[in-house]
C-alpha positions as a printed Julia matrix, in Angstrom:
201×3 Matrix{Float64}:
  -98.79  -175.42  -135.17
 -101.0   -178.39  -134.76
 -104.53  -179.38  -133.63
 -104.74  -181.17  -130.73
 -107.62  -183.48  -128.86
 -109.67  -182.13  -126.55
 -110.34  -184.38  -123.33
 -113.91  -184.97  -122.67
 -115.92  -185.0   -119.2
 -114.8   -188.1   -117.33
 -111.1   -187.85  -118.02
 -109.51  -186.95  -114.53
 -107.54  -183.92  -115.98
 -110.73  -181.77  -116.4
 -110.78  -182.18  -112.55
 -107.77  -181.59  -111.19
 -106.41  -178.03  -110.55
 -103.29  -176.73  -112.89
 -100.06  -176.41  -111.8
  -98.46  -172.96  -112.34
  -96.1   -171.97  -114.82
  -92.74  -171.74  -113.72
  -90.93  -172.28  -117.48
  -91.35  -169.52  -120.2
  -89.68  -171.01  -122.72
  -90.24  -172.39  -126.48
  -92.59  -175.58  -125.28
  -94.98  -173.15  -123.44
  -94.73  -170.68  -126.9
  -95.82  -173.84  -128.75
  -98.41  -175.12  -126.39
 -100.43  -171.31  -126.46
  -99.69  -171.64  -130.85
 -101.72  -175.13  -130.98
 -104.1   -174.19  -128.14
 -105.15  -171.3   -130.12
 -105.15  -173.32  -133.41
 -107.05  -176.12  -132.28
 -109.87  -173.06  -130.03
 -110.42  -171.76  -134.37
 -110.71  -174.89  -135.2
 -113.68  -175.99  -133.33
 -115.24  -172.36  -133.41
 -114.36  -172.32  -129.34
 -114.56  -169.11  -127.78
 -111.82  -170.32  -125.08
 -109.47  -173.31  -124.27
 -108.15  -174.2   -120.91
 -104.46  -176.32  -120.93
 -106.52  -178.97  -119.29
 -108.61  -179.87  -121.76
 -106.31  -180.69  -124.33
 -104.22  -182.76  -121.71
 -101.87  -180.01  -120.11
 -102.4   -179.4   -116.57
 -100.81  -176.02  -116.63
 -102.53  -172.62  -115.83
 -102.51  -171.45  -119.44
 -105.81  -170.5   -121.18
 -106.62  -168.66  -124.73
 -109.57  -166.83  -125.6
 -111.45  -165.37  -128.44
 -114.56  -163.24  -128.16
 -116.15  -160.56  -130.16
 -112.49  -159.22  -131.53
 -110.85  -159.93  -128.27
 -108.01  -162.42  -128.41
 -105.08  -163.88  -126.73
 -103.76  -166.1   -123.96
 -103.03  -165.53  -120.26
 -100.82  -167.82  -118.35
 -100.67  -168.24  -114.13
 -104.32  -166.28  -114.3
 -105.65  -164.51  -111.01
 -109.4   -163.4   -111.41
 -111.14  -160.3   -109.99
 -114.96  -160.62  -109.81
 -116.32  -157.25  -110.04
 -120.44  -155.5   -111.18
 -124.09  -157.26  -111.2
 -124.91  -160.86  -112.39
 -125.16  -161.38  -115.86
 -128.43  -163.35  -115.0
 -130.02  -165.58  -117.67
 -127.98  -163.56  -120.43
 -126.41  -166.75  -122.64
 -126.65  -169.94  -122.75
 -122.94  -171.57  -121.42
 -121.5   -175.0   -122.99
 -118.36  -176.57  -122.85
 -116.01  -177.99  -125.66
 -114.81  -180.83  -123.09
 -118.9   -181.62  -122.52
 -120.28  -181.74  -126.01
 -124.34  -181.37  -126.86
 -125.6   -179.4   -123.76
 -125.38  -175.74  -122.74
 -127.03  -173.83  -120.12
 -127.54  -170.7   -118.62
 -125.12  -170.09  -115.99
 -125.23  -167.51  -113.48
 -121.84  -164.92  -114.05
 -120.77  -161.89  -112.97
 -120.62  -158.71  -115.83
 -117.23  -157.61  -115.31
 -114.17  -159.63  -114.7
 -110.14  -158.89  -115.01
 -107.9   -161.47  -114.96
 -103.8   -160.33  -114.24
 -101.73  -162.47  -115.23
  -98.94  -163.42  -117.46
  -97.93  -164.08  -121.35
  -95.77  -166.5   -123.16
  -92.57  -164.48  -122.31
  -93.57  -163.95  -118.66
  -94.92  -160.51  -119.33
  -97.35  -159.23  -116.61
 -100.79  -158.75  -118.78
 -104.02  -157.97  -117.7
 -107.5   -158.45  -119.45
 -111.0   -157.1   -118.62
 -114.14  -157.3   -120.35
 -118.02  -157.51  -119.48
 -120.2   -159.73  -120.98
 -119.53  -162.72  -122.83
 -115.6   -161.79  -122.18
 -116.2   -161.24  -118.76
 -118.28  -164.94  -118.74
 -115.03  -166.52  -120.87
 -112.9   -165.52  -118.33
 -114.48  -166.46  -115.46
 -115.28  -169.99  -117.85
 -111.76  -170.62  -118.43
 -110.24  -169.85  -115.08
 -112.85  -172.28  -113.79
 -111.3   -174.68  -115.74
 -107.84  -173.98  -114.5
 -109.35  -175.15  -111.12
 -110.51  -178.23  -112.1
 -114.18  -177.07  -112.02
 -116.3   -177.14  -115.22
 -119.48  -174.9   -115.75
 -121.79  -178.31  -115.2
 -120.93  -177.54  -111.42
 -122.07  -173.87  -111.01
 -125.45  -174.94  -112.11
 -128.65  -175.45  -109.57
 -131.99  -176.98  -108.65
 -133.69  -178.6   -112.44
 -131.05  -177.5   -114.16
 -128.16  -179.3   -112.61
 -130.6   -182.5   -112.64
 -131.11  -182.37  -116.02
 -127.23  -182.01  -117.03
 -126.09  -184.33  -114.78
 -129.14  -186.76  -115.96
 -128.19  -186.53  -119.54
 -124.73  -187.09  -119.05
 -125.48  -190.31  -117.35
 -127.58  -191.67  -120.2
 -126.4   -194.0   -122.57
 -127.12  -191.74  -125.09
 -124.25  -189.38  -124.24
 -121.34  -191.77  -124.56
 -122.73  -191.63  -128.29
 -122.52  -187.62  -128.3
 -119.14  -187.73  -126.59
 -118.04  -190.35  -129.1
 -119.48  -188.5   -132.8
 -117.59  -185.61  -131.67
 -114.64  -186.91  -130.78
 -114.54  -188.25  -134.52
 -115.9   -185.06  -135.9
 -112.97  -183.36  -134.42
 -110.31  -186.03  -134.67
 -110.2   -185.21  -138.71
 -108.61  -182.04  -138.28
 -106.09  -183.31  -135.67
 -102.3   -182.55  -136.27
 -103.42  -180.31  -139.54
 -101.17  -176.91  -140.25
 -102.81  -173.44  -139.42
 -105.84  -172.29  -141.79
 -106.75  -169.09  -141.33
 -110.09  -169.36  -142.95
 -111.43  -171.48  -140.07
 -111.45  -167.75  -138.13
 -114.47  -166.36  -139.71
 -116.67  -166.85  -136.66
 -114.98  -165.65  -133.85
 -116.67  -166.49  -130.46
 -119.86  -167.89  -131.95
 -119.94  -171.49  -130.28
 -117.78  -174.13  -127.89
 -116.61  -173.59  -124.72
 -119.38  -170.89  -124.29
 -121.68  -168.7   -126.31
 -124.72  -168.41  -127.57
 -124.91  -171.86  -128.91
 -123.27  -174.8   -127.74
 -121.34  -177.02  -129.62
């Protein structure tokens, strides 16, 4: 297994929808292996194919004990608004988080590496992961589901000159553990910061 780069906002990738899965074979087995090596890595909570280049309709996640991958994923929105509950970041836009408006409960059906039909459900920051990471299968990323100030404000600071600076320091801070074997000990906080959470990384 290997780490691998994760594509930052601007690349065209993070934009464009995923294609579906159609092979099950040893290259997808390896993709989901360094996907989930390189979410530990940077204490992610999730990783869409997209961001580290793929554009397949893969994702991992790992939140509060719950962990895996689903492949070809088809969500089901279900229960109240989540409301001002976390604050939501992004791996692929570093330095800024926000709260997003999500639904409780979501289950995603979908597929594993063999082709397996799987399904996953979960409220609260599961149920936000999901709905995170099959966003990103779609080309959308959680900048876009915010409103009024607070869009203005993300959008603003990603504009600034300043943020080519963030984008830049993390993409070095990262790049050192890039191609590096498996360490388990960089699992010890599971679903604490990255793609979402309550801190943003």
């Amino acid at each position: 297994m290997a780490v691998l780069s994760i594509r930052m906002i601007g690349d065209p990738i993070l934009r464009t929808p995923a294609a579906e899965v159609t092979d099950f074979g040893p290259d997808l087995a390896r993709l989901i292996e360094d996907m989930t090596e390189t979410m530990i890595d940077v204490q992610g909570a999730g990783l869409a194919a997209p961001q580290v280049g793929i554009g397949l309709q893969v994702f991992t996640y790992r939140v509060d004990g719950a962990e895996g991958h689903v492949v070809n994923p088809v969500l089901e929105l279900t229960g109240p608004s989540q409301g001002e509950s976390d604050v939501e970041g992004c791996l692929s836009v570093p330095g800024l988080g926000s709260f997003v408006d999500r639904t409780d409960r979501a289950r995603v059906t979908g597929q594993d590496l063999t082709g397996k039909e799987i399904t996953v459900e979960g409220t609260g920051m599961l149920a936000r992961a999901l709905q995170h990471e099959t966003d990103h299968l779609r080309g959308t990323l959680y900048i876009d589901r915010l409103e009024g100030e607070d869009r203005r404000n993300a959008l603003r600071a990603i504009r600034s000159a300043d943020y080519n600076s963030v984008t830049s320091r993390t993409a070095a801070e990262r790049s050192r553990s890039l191609g590096s074997s498996f360490t388990p000990g960089a699992a010890s906080t599971p679903g604490r910061a990255g793609t979402f959470g309550r801190t943003t990384r």
